[in-house]
NUMARVO-31354 format. One record per residue (C-alpha): x, y, z. Coordinates in steps of 0.05 Angstrom, whole numbers, plus 5000, padded with zeros to 4 digits. Layout:
XYZ
...
% end
This chain:
070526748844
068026168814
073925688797
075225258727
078724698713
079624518647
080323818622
083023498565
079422798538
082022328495
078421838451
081421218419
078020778379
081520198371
078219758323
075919108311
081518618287
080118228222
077517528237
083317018216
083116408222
090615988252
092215598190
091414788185
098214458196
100813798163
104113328203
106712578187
102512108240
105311518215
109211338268
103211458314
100710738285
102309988286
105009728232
105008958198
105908508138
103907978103
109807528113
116607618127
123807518101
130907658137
127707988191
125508588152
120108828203
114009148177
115709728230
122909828191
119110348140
116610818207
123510828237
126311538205
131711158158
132910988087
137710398108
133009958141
126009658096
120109208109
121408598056
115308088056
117407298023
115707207961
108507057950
101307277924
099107947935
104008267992
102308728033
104009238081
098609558133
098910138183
094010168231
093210888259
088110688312
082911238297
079811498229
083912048206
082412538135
089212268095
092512888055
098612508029
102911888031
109311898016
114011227999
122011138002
124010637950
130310107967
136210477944
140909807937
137409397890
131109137862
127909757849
123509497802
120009117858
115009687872
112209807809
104309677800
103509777873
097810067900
096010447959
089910467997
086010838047
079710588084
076810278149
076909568133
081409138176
079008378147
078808508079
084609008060
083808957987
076409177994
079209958011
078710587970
085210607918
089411257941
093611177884
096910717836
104910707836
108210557768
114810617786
120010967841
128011057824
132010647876
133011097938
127311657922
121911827962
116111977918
109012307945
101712207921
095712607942
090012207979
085812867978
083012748055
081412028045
078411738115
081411088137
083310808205
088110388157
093310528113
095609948057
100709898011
100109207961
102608967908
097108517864
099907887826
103407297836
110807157854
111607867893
115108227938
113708807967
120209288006
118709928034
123710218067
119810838094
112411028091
109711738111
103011818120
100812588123
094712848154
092713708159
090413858224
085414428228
087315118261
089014958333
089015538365
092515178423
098014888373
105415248393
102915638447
104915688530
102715078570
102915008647
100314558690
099414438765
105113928767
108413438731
108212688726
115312408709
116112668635
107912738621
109613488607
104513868595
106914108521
105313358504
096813528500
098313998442
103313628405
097813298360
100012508379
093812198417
099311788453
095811138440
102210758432
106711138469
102011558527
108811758571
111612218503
105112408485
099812478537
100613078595
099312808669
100013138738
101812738793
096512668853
093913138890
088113688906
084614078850
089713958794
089614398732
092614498661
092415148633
094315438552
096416118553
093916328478
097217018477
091617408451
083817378463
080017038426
072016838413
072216048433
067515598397
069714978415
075014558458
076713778443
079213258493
082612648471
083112208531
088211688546
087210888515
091610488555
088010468629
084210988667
079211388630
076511498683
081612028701
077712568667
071312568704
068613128733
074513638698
071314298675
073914718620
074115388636
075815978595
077616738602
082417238617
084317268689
089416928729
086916898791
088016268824
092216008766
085916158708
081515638748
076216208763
074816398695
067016198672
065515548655
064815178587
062614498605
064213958655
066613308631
061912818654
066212198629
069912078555
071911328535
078011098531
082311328469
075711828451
075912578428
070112958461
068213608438
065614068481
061114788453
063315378482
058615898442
064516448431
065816448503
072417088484
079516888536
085716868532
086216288575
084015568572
084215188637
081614508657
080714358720
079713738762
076913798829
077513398888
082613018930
089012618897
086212668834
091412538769
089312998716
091712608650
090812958583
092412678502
090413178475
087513858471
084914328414
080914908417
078015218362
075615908351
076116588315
080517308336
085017518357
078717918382
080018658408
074019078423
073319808416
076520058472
075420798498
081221098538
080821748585
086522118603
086122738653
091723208630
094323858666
090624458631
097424658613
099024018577
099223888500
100823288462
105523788414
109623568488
113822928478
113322738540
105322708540
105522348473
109621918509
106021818577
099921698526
103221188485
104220798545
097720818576
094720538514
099620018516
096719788579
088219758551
091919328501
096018898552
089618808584
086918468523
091418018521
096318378472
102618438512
107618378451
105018988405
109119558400
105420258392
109620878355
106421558329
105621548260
104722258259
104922738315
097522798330
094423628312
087423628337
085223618416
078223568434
077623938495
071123938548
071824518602
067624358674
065924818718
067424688794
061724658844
060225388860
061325508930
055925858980
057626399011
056726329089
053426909125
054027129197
048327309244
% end
């Protein structure tokens, strides 16, 4: 008798995720810079207005035109700046001041006009738009004679563009002193302060750095800021690599590019053509090698999650009307979707499902064997 097993298939679509893209965030970069004046009175240091209080100000002589000037040390797209007026006295001392936005270090009065400042109240902190203005250099004057010009704090705002990198997991191979390895997504270049702001392994053999972006997603691009200070040449030879295994640490995933060399205090970008991981490594190979990064920013689109088809063999007596085999299949699509990348979605029946396709197979028919 010929026997028949019947099997019960399963077919899951799960669908394509809308495209979004991780939203720009605004961050103050003004302490990032270097700041100065145009003269000085009672030791009221042009860096006073970067230092996070209200109770210490900048506070130029009085003279001809003051000024104030932040370098940032790179050309940045200014959103806003925002200025904290002396709360003690003298408020008045602001008023007609201007501030400016532009690349020109020898003649500061020469910049684009951000904005024009009638008047603060003494202690406020007042913001004007700059509308992405690019500058290197950020002024603040006062034009006239017989001036003086007190700030006692100066933001300077800046939207970085969806960083797919920004909050996410970091690890690296090991750990310089306190270069962490959070420090390459924390926006800061590091160019005055590389040990808060840069990530660095010590030395040793093949080190690697390695952002864990949760889901999967279709990588266009990756940017490398290297370090200004000393030894850009660090980064030669790293490769970015990018996908969704772990094996040996992520640093077998396919390749991006190789980073042939980036100058000092430069941000390299690096085309990936949608290369789709979860994981961003770069790797340095060789012998006591110190893998130093500033900063890192991938770009891309996703989460991406491709249709996916699922196939479940079931005992013929089985039926998902069964908890437990809504259950058992609950979970097993919880692991395709773990294997995408999306360990931290929960799946629940909406409904209890009320259609099974079914395919019946036939077993091999067997041959009867005949004596002689």
């Amino acid at each position: 008798m010929n026997m028949r097993v019947f099997y019960k298939s399963l077919l899951f679509l799960l669908g394509f995720f809308s495209v979004q893209m991780k939203e720009g965030t605004e961050v103050n970069i003004a302490t990032w810079g270097i700041a100065n004046q145009s003269t000085l009175a009672y030791h009221w240091y042009a860096s006073n207005a970067l230092d996070g209080t209200n109770f210490t100000c900048t506070h130029t002589t009085v003279q001809s035109d003051p000024w104030w000037k932040l370098d940032l040390l790179k050309t940045y797209s200014v959103n806003r700046v925002t200025i904290t007026n002396r709360r003690d006295c003298c408020s008045d001392r602001i008023n007609g001041s201007e501030i400016r936005v532009g690349n020109n270090s020898s003649d500061l009065f020469s910049n684009p006009v951000c904005a024009a400042v009638p008047s603060i109240p003494a202690g406020a902190t007042y913001s004007y738009s700059c509308r992405g203005m690019e500058g290197r250099y950020v002024i603040v004057n006062i034009p006239g004679a017989s001036k003086i010009l007190t700030l006692c704090e100066v933001g300077v705002y800046v939207i970085f563009p969806g960083n797919l990198a920004t909050g996410r997991t970091v690890t690296q191979s090991s750990t310089f002193g306190t270069w962490v390895g959070e420090q390459a997504i924390d926006f800061n270049p590091g160019f005055i302060q590389p040990s808060s702001s840069c990530s660095s392994t010590t030395a040793q053999t093949n080190p690697w750095w390695r952002v864990d972006l949760h889901y999967i997603y279709r990588v266009s691009s990756v940017v490398i800021t290297n370090r200004l200070d000393c030894c850009p040449e660090r980064i030669d030879g790293a490769e970015i690599r990018i996908g969704n295994s772990l094996e040996n640490n992520g640093n077998n995933n396919p390749i991006c590019a190789v980073i042939s060399s980036i100058p000092a205090g430069v941000s390299s970008t690096y085309i990936c053509n949608d290369m789709d991981g979860r994981y961003v490594n770069l790797f340095l190979p060789g012998d006591s090698r110190f893998l130093t990064l500033c900063e890192v920013e991938v770009y891309g689109e996703g989460p991406v999650l491709k249709k996916t088809f699922v196939k479940m063999k079931l005992k013929s007596s089985s039926s998902l009307s069964e908890t437990e085999m809504r259950v058992q299949l609950l979970s097993q699509l919880q692991s395709a979707l773990m294997e995408r990348g999306f360990s931290d979605v929960m799946l629940q029946w909406s409904q209890p499902p009320t259609k099974e396709a079914m395919r019946k197979e036939d077993s091999p028919a067997q041959c009867a064997v005949r004596k002689r």
